[in-house]
C-alpha angles and dihedrals in degrees: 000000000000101000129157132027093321122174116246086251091054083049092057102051093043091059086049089054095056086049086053092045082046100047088052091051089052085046087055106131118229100243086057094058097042091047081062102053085049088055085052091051096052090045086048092052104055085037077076097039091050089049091053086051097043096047086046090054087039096052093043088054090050087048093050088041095068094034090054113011101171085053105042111005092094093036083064101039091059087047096047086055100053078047092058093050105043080047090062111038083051095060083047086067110043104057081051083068089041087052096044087050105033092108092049122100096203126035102190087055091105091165092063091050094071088114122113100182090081096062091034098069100038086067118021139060118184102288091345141079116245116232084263104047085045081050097049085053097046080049096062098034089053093054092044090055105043095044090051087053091051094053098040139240081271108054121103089234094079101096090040088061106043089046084058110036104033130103103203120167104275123227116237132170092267098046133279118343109200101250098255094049090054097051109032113024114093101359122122126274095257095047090059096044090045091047096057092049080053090059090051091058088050081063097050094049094047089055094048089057092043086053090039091056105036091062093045096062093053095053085041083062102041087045099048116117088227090069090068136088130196103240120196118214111180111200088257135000110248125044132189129224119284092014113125105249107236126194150107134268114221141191109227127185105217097202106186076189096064111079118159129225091247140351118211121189130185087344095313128098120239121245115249092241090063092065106078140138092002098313148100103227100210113208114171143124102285080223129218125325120302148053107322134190134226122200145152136109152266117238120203130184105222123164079347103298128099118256115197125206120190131249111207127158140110142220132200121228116215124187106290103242104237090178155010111285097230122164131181092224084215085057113071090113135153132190130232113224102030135071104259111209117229136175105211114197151149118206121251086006112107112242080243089063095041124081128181119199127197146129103283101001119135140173116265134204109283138028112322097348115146127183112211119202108173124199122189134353132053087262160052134184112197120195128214121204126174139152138247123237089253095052100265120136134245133201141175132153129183133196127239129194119239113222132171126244106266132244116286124233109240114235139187117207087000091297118124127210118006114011127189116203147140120275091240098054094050089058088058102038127109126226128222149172123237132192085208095174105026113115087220116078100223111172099219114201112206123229104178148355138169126245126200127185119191113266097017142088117282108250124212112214131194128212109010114291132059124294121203103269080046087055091043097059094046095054087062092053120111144216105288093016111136115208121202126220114198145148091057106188110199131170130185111263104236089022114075101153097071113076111217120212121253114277124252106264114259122214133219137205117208108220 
């Protein structure tokens, strides 16, 4: 009680202070000291109460540390040091009690713990503190202060903490008394007993707010406005024009700290390194043509068992564009005679969905391919017809010209317009018919065709290479002489039923 430079005189009154402080602890009446044993029953008590409630928290946040570590790991780790620590300066404490009642038979006889000297000189001695009493001090100074790094200099619990964890000088009538003095000199046997399981509870309680906290802020998170996003879902994925756009507008909480024990699409599970920021990255072939599903499942780890949640959506997969649509509006031409190739479709409708109508149209080999072989007119008109994913139908048509093959160029020895060559080679030449600017490649076998040399007779050959009267005349041709071959009759091999025009005539230069 006596600290500082004090005069002898001060000395003295302070040492008849402590006798007087003696002499009322002996006064102490029976029922007082009772009343206080009772008090340390009840802390004792919830002490337990409040270690039941603290282990179950404790062991929830270790389950949910390993279910979900990003969210949890470093929440428990904090608790579980505060654990450790309140652990620890508990036991402290109570084999302080152990060590203050270890002479006494019977520890619920309160009336018989009215004594000071015992504490007293645990503690104190003369104006000092004994190794112990300084150690009782550093105890509760060190768990003040560790606990108050772990929460943060940010955390409410700050002036909880220090109220009840601080050993400040404390004000008396006759100045300042150093805190251990003031609370545990002098004092009986059970107060101080009782007053140190108060400070256990103080423990308790500290650990229960930490714990408390700890898990509020992180509902508060998960909780925040700010963690969500508005998510818009339309009712499918692809619309037409002139269609009205239905959907739905949601609020979605994107969480980088939920990450669930596995992720499973369209029958095949998603890489870990997938499942990132709150989100499952999808990554798979859109597959053919057509409304397609996707569907799978979450799984979740909660109280140890797994917990699914369903994936169900679709898509829709519409012809991939490979180029510019671009049309000539005088073009849309077909041939007669030939098979005229044609892709039929309707966006966002499978080939399956989608059927084209027309004289001579016909289905070819692949998605959406067409041959048109037109007969007679200057004209057809093909018409397109699918259906929408709802049901609804769709229709279109479009009009195409109907134009002949052209005529073919003549040609000898496979050379169109004026020719030069020696008389020998003529007689030995073949003629033919070409299509030399048609986009089909259509193979023409001649069957006639007419030859004139100046100054003879005109000769009308069949098939495509000279008969006899043809080699004659040309035998009588001369140097400079040009021969005419004209009247070239052609027709499509595998095709005898379209007649081709003549030919245009073909000239040769004898050399």
């Amino acid at each position: 009680m006596a600290s500082g430079k004090l005069s002898p005189r001060q000395k003295m009154i302070n040492l008849m202070y402590l006798i007087f402080i003696a002499m009322l602890a002996i006064q102490i009446g029976p029922e007082v000291l009772s009343s206080f044993g009772y008090m340390n029953e009840k802390l004792t008590e919830a002490n337990i109460t409040a270690t039941g409630k603290n282990n179950a928290i404790l062991e929830n946040l270790a389950t949910k540390s390993k279910e979900q570590p990003e969210k949890y790991l470093n929440l428990y780790n904090k608790a579980n040091s505060v654990n450790d620590l309140s652990d620890k300066f508990g036991t402290y404490l109570e084999n302080l009690k152990n060590e203050f009642t270890k002479d006494l038979e019977d520890k619920k006889d309160y009336e018989s713990m009215a004594k000071t000297n015992i504490v007293d000189e645990y503690f104190f001695k003369g104006d000092y503190y004994t190794k112990a009493g300084q150690g009782f001090l550093n105890e509760i100074e060190s768990y003040r202060t560790k606990v108050l790094k772990i929460v943060g200099e940010n955390s409410p619990l700050i002036s909880n903490i220090n109220k009840r964890f601080d050993t400040p000088d404390q004000k008396t009538k006759s100045g300042k008394q150093k805190w251990l003095n003031n609370r545990y000199e002098g004092f009986p046997l059970i107060s101080t007993i009782t007053n140190l399981t108060s400070l256990q509870t103080d423990i308790k309680t500290t650990q229960s707010e930490i714990f408390g906290t700890l898990l509020g802020d992180q509902l508060e998170s998960d909780v925040s406005m700010t963690k969500y996003e508005a998510i818009v879902i339309p009712d499918k994925t692809a619309f037409f024009q002139g269609e009205t756009f239905k959907g739905k507008v949601v609020l979605g909480k994107l969480d980088p700290t939920l990450k669930p024990e596995s992720v499973s699409v369209n029958g095949n599970s998603v890489a870990n390194e997938n499942i990132q920021e709150g989100q499952v990255l999808l990554e798979f072939p859109a597959g053919g043509v057509g409304e397609r599903e996707i569907k799978g499942k979450f799984i979740f780890k909660e109280k140890g068992k797994d917990v699914e949640i369903p994936i169900e959506s679709s898509y829709a997969v519409i012809p991939k564009p490979n180029s510019a649509v671009i049309s000539a509006d005088k073009m849309n031409v077909v041939y007669r005679g030939v098979a005229n190739p044609m892709t039929i479709s309707i966006p966002g409708i499978p080939d399956n969905l989608v059927t084209a109508s027309a004289p001579g149209l016909k289905r070819g080999s692949g998605s959406g391919k067409y041959i048109m072989t037109p007969a007679s007119g200057r004209e057809v008109t093909i018409r397109v017809n699918g259906k929408l994913s709802d049901g609804r139908p769709v229709s279109s048509s479009q009009t195409f010209r109907i134009k002949d093959i052209p005529s073919p160029s003549g040609t000898i020895r496979k050379q169109a317009g004026h020719v030069k060559m020696p008389k020998t080679s003529v007689g030995n030449a073949t003629v033919g018919a070409a299509l030399l600017d048609f986009d089909f490649d259509l193979v023409l076998r001649t069957t006639g065709f007419t030859l004139k040399v100046p100054g003879q007779s005109a000769v009308v050959v069949n098939g495509s290479r000279m008969n006899v009267q043809a080699q004659k005349a040309i035998n009588k041709a001369k140097r400079g002489d040009v021969i005419t071959i004209f009247n070239i009759k052609s027709a499509i091999t595998g095709n005898s039923t379209y007649r081709i025009k003549p030919a245009s005539p073909v000239s040769i230069e004898i050399q």
